[in-house]
N, C-alpha and C positions, 0 to 999 in steps of 0.2 A: 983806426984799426978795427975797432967792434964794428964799424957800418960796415967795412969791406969784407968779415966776416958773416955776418947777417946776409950780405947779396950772395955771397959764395953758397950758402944755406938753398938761398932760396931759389937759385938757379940749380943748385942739384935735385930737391924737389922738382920743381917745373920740367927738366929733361928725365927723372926716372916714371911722372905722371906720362910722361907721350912716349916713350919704349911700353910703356904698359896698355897703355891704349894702344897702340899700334900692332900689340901683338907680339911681342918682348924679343921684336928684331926681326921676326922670320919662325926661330925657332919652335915655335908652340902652333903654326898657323892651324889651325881645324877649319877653316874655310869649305864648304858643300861643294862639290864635283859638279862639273855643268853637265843636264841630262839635256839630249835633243828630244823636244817634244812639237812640233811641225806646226802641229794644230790648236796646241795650248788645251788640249782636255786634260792635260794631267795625266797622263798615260804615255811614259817613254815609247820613242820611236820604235824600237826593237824588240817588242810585247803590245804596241798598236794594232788591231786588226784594220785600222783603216787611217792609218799618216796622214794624209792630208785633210780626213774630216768633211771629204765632199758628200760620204755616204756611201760610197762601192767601197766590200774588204780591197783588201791591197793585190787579192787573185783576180780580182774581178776587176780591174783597173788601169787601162793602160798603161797609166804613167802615176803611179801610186804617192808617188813626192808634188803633185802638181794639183791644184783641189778643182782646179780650171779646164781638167781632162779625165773623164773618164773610158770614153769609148766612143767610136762614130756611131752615128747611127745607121741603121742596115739600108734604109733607103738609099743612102750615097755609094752602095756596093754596086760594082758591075759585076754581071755575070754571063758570059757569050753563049754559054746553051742555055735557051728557052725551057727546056724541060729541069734543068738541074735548078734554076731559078722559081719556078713551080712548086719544086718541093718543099724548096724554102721557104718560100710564101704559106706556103701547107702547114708545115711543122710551128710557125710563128705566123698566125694569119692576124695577131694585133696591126691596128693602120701603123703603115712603115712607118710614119715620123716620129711615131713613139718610143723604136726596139733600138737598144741600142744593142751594139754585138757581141755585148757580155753575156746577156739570157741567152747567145745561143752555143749550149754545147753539146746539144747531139742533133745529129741527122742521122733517116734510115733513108736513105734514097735508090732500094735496090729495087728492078723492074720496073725503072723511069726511062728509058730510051734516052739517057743520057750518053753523049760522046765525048764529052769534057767537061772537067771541073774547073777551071780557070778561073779564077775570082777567089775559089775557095782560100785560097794563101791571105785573104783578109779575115779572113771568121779565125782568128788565133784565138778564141777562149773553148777552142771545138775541142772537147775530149773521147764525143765517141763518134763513128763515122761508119754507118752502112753502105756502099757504092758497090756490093757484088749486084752480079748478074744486071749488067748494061754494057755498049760499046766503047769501053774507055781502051785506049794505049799507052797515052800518057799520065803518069802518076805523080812527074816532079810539083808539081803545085802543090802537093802534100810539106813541101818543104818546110814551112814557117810555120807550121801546127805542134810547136814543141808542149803543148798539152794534153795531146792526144795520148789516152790509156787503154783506147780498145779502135780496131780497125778491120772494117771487111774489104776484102778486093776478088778480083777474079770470079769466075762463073760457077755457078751450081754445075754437078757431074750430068747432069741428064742434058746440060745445052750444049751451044758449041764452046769451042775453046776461045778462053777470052784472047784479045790483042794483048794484053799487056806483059812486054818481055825485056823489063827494065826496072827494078826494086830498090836500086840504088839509094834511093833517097830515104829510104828505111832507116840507116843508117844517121840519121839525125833526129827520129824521134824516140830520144831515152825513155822517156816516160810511159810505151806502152808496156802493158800487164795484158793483153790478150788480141792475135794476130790470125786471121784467117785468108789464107790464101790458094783457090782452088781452081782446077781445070783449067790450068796455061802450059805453056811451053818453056817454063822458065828451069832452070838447070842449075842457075849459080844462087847461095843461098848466104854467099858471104858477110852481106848487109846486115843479118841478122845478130852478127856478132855484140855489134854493139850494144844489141838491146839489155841491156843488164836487170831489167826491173820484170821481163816476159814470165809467166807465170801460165799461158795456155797458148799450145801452138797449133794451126789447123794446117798442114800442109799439102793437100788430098788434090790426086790425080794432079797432077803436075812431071816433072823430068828430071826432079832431081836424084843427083845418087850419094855423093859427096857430103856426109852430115856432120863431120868434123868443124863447123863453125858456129853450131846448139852448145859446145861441149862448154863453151864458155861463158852461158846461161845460170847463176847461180842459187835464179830463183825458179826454172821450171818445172812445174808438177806435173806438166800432163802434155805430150805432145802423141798428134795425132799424122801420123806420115802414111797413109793408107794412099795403093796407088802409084809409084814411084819410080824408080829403078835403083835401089836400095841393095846393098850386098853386104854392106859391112857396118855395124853400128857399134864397133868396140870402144869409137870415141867417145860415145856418150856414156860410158861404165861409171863416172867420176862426179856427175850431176847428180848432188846431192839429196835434193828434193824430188827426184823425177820420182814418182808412185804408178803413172798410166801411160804406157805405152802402146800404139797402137803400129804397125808394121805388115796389115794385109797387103795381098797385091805389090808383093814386090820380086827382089831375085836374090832370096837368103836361100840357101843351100844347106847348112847347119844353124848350131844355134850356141857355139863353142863359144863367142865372145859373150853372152850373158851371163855366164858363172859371178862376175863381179856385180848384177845389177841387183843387189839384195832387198835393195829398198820397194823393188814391185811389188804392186796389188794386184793390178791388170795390164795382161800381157797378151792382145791380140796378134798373131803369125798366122793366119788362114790364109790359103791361096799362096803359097810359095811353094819352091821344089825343094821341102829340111825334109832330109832322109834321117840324119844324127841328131839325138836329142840333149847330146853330152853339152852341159855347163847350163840347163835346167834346175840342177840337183841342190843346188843352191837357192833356191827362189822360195826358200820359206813363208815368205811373206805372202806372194800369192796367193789372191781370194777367185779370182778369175781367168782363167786359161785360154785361150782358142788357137786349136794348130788344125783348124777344119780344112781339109782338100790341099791335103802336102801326101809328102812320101811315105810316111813315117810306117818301121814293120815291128823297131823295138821300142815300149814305154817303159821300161826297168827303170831310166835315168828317174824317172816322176815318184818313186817310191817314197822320198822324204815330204811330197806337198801334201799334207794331210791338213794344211788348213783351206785347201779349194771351198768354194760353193759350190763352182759351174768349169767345166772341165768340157771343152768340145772336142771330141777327134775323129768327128765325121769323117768320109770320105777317105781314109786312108789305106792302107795296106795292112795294118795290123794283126796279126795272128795268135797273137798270146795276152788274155787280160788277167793274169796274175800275181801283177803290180797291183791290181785296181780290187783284185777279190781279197787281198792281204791287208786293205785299207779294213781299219773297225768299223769307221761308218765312210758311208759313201757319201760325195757332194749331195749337196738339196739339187744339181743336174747336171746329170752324166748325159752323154750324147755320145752312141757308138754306132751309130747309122752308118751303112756301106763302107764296113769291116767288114775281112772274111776269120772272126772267130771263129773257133767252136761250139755250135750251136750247145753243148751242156754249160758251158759258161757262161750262155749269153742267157739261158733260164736260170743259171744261178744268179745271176746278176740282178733279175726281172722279178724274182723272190725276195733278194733282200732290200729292196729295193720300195718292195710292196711293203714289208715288214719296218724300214726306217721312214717310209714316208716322204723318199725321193722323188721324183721324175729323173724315170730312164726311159732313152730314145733307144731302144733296141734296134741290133741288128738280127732279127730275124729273117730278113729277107736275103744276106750275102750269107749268115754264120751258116758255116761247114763244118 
């Protein structure tokens, strides 16, 4: 009886020693979370700037999980225009077998007699890309460039107008922050919608009219639409960043839909036919003004902008500046060149002018 008590002892011992080594069943386990570390440096995956430890960060990388791939090198790139290929040679003239096509993220390849970029859909580490003013038409090749943060197209004002009248592909590069596209025939602007991250828009001398596809922009400050066939920019009231707007050379007739755009600093309208300055009055913000070579006979609306610098209203019809001699101090530059004021106004003007240390472009040559 005592020996079969004794074993009974000592097999309770022996099974509560292995629940206790084992970890008292489950219940107590504190066992360490598995971290993926790829490369074994001690540096979780998901805070590695370089996973696989081949030496390219993980941007710079083709294939950033793979230590056996970083990127082709440029030699093995076709490219069908002689000239576009040139450039690139230019830009990275290390011996090709050296470049792999990570180092290449910018090109300026504008006034290269380039007529196609074809090839370019392999340089994906390209973030900025010059190609204004050459014969391009084709632009889908731009496709696979989801890095791209800045982009030129289209031709300078003084050449001819470029071929290219298809922007479609626009629409798949999220990433740009700054967009110029100038002297084409282009009229649909819808691609642009997508761009969520745009921040500077160059739109100049082109056909469009239609600007309700910016409105959903929520990061642009500064779009430049000079040039256009423009009549209505009410959609853009709600773009909460926009501060610089530019809108010469278009076909605004009033200027009623900017009562909402508070946020402006500078507001260029020169060269349109605004007779009405109603929904100005609101533009406090405005540091910069220009409504040179419009209709304009009344400025009353402008009585609240008294924090101008530069105020232009050359060329208009204007007959009363009594909005402007009610101001305390006058912009650092007034501009009232071919007005027909009243010449006593226009030497009061020229007086205080002298006395705050202005520049004023008088109208002494129209004022009556």
């Amino acid at each position: 009886m005592n020996t079969l008590i004794i074993f009974k002892k000592i097999f309770c011992c022996l099974l509560l020693i292995t629940i206790v080594a084992c970890g008292g069943g489950g219940s107590t386990d504190k066992s360490d979370p598995i971290i993926a570390d790829l490369d074994g440096d001690g540096i979780a995956d998901d805070v590695d700037p370089d996973i696989d430890g081949d030496g390219a960060d993980n941007e710079d990388d083709l294939d950033p999980r793979d230590p056996d791939v970083i990127a082709p090198l440029l030699s093995t790139l076709t490219f069908v225009d002689d000239n576009f290929s040139g450039c690139i040679n230019n830009a990275y003239p290390d011996p090709a077998d050296d470049v792999l096509i990570n180092v290449v993220t910018a090109l300026d390849c504008h006034d290269a007699d380039i007529n196609s970029i074809e090839g370019v859909e392999n340089l994906v580490f390209l973030r900025e890309f010059k190609i204004y003013n050459n014969g391009l038409s084709d632009i889908s090749w731009l496709s696979e460039l989801e890095r791209l943060t800045l982009l030129f197209i289209g031709n300078a004002e003084a050449m001819e107008v470029s071929n290219i009248v298809d922007i479609s592909v626009l629409s798949s590069l999220s990433e740009l922050t700054e967009l110029r596209i100038s002297n084409t025939t282009l009229n649909d602007m819808s691609a642009l919608s997508a761009l969520a991250k745009l921040d500077i828009l160059y739109l100049i001398k082109n056909e469009f009219s239609d600007v309700t596809p910016l409105a959903s922009l929520p990061e642009l400050t500064q779009a430049y639409l000079n040039n256009n066939k423009i009549s209505d920019v009410s959609s853009l009231a709600n773009i909460p960043n926009l501060n610089r707007l530019e809108l010469a050379h278009n076909e605004l007739i009033n200027t009623n839909s900017f009562s909402s755009f508070s946020g402006l600093s500078f507001l260029h309208l020169g060269h349109n036919q605004i007779t009405d300055l109603s929904g100005l009055s609101n533009l406090t913000s405005l540091s910069i003004l220009s409504l040179k070579d419009n209709l304009v006979t009344d400025i009353s609306q402008l009585s609240a902008l008294i924090n101008l610098i530069l105020i232009d209203l050359s060329d208009n019809q204007i007959n009363s500046v009594s909005t402007i001699l009610s101001w305390a101090e006058l912009p650092s530059v007034l501009i009232l060149t071919s007005n027909p004021i009243p010449c006593l106004d226009d030497q009061a003007l020229i007086t205080r002018a002298g006395s705050q240390g202005s520049e004023y472009q008088d109208a002494t040559t129209t004022c009556i």
